[in-house]
C-alpha positions, 0 to 999 in steps of 0.5 A: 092399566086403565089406559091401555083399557081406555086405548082398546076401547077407543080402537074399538070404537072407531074400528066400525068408522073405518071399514065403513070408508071402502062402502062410500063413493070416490067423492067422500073424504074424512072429516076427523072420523065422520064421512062427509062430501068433498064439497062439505070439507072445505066450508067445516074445515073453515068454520073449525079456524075461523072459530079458533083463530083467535085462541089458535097460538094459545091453544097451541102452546097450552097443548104441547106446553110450548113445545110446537115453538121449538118444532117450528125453529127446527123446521125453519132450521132445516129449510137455511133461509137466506137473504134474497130468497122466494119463499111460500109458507102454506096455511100459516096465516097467523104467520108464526113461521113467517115471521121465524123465516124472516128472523133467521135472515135479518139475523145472517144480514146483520153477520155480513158486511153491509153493501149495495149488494145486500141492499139488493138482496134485501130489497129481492127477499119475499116471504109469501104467508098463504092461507084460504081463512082470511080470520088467520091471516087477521091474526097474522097480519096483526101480530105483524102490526105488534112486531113492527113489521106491518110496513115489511115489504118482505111479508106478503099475506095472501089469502089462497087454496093449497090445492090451487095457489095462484102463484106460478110455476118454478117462482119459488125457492122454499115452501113450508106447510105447518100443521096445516096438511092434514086439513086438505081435502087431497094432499095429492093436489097440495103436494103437486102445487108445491112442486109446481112452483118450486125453482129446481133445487128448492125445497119442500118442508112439512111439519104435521102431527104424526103417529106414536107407535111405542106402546106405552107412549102410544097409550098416553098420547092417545088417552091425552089427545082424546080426553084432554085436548078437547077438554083444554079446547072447551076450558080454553077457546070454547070450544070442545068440538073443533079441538075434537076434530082436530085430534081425529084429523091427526089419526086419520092422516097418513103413517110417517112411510106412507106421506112420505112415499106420496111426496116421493111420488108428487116428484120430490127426490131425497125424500126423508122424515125425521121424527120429533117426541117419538113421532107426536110430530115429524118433520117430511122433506124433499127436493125438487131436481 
């Protein structure tokens, strides 16, 4: 009972937030529940990993008690890497789908037969790890170091905004974005860039703490997300503030349909979401055709 009550009373709470949304002007975004200027988005949302970066893979799995380590093999599971491919992993600097990509086809490599053929392929196979926070790229980049993959030719790290990459067009063969969409100022422009520099019949992923709807569940979720994540952000990385961000900027992003019909509408076909621990997460999908 004193879940559900402490539920209600953050509904209502946050009720006044959001109707105070359609009073702002176009250029106005969300940063967790606070309204701020687009510009303003990007430094705040910066500041929040810059300041977590070193404690980011602890505090993820202190969270979800390891759990995101089987969300991340599952995304990497549905996106069936193999050798040669062009692959682009969006906001994951500290490069822990990367290195699950590159696992997987080193694993198929070391299945088949050995040739100059393969050797090709091996030589062709290049995981981009793309994030606009050089700190997470650090981390990154030095987990690779202690994984001996520092001289990996297939790992490139490179420092860029989702919503503007660098890359061009039809250049890739996969993209994957873990936990990391939700962050944007318009998920439009991600969504738009991924399908840019997708090659036809390649495919997008995207992992993102989703919404519970179960009552029950629902009610435990939240009374978790806003009175125990900040306070393991403060006990852990030291700090309570970005954590409580980043428990808002879950709520305010799109229901499972509504992401899903954006992606439909940036032009991805075979549009589909499977949900994990009854919607804590969901993993989105589409083609490019």
């Amino acid at each position: 009972m004193a879940l559900r009550l402490a539920s209600r009373k953050l509904r209502s709470d946050i009720s006044p937030i959001r109707s105070s949304a359609s009073l702002l002007h176009s250029h106005a975004t969300s940063f967790g529940y606070r309204e701020v200027r687009e510009e303003e988005k990007t430094r705040m949302v910066s500041n929040v990993f810059s300041n977590v970066a070193s404690n980011y893979d602890l505090m993820n799995d202190v969270m979800s008690g390891g759990l995101h380590r089987l969300w991340k093999d599952r995304l990497v599971s549905k996106l069936n890497p193999f050798p040669g491919m062009k692959h682009l992993d969006v906001a994951g600097g500290t490069g822990d789908v990367a290195f699950r990509i590159l696992e997987t086809i080193t694993s198929i490599r070391r299945r088949v037969r050995q040739s100059t053929f393969d050797d090709y392929l091996q030589d062709e196979t290049r995981i981009y790890v793309c994030d606009i926070n050089p700190n997470m790229l650090n981390v990154g980049k030095n987990r690779a170091v202690e994984r001996g993959l520092g001289e990996e030719k297939s790992l490139t790290w490179v420092e860029g905004d989702a919503e503007a990459l660098s890359f061009e067009d039809l250049s890739m063969d996969g993209y994957t974005i873990a936990f990391g969409i939700r962050n944007v100022t318009h998920i439009e422009k991600v969504l738009a860039e991924a399908y840019r520099v997708l090659k036809r019949g390649g495919r997008f992923l995207c992992l993102e703490l989703s919404h519970v709807e179960v009552p029950v569940f629902k009610d435990l979720y939240d009374y978790y997300s806003f009175s125990v994540i900040p306070a393991l952000g403060e006990l852990v990385a030291g700090d309570r503030e970005s954590y409580q961000y980043l428990v808002e900027s879950i709520r305010r992003f799109p229901s499972q349909e509504k992401f899903a019909s954006m992606i439909a509408d940036a032009g991805f076909q075979k549009v589909e979401y499977e949900n994990l621990v009854g919607g804590v997460v969901a993993i989105h999908s589409g083609l490019k055709i």
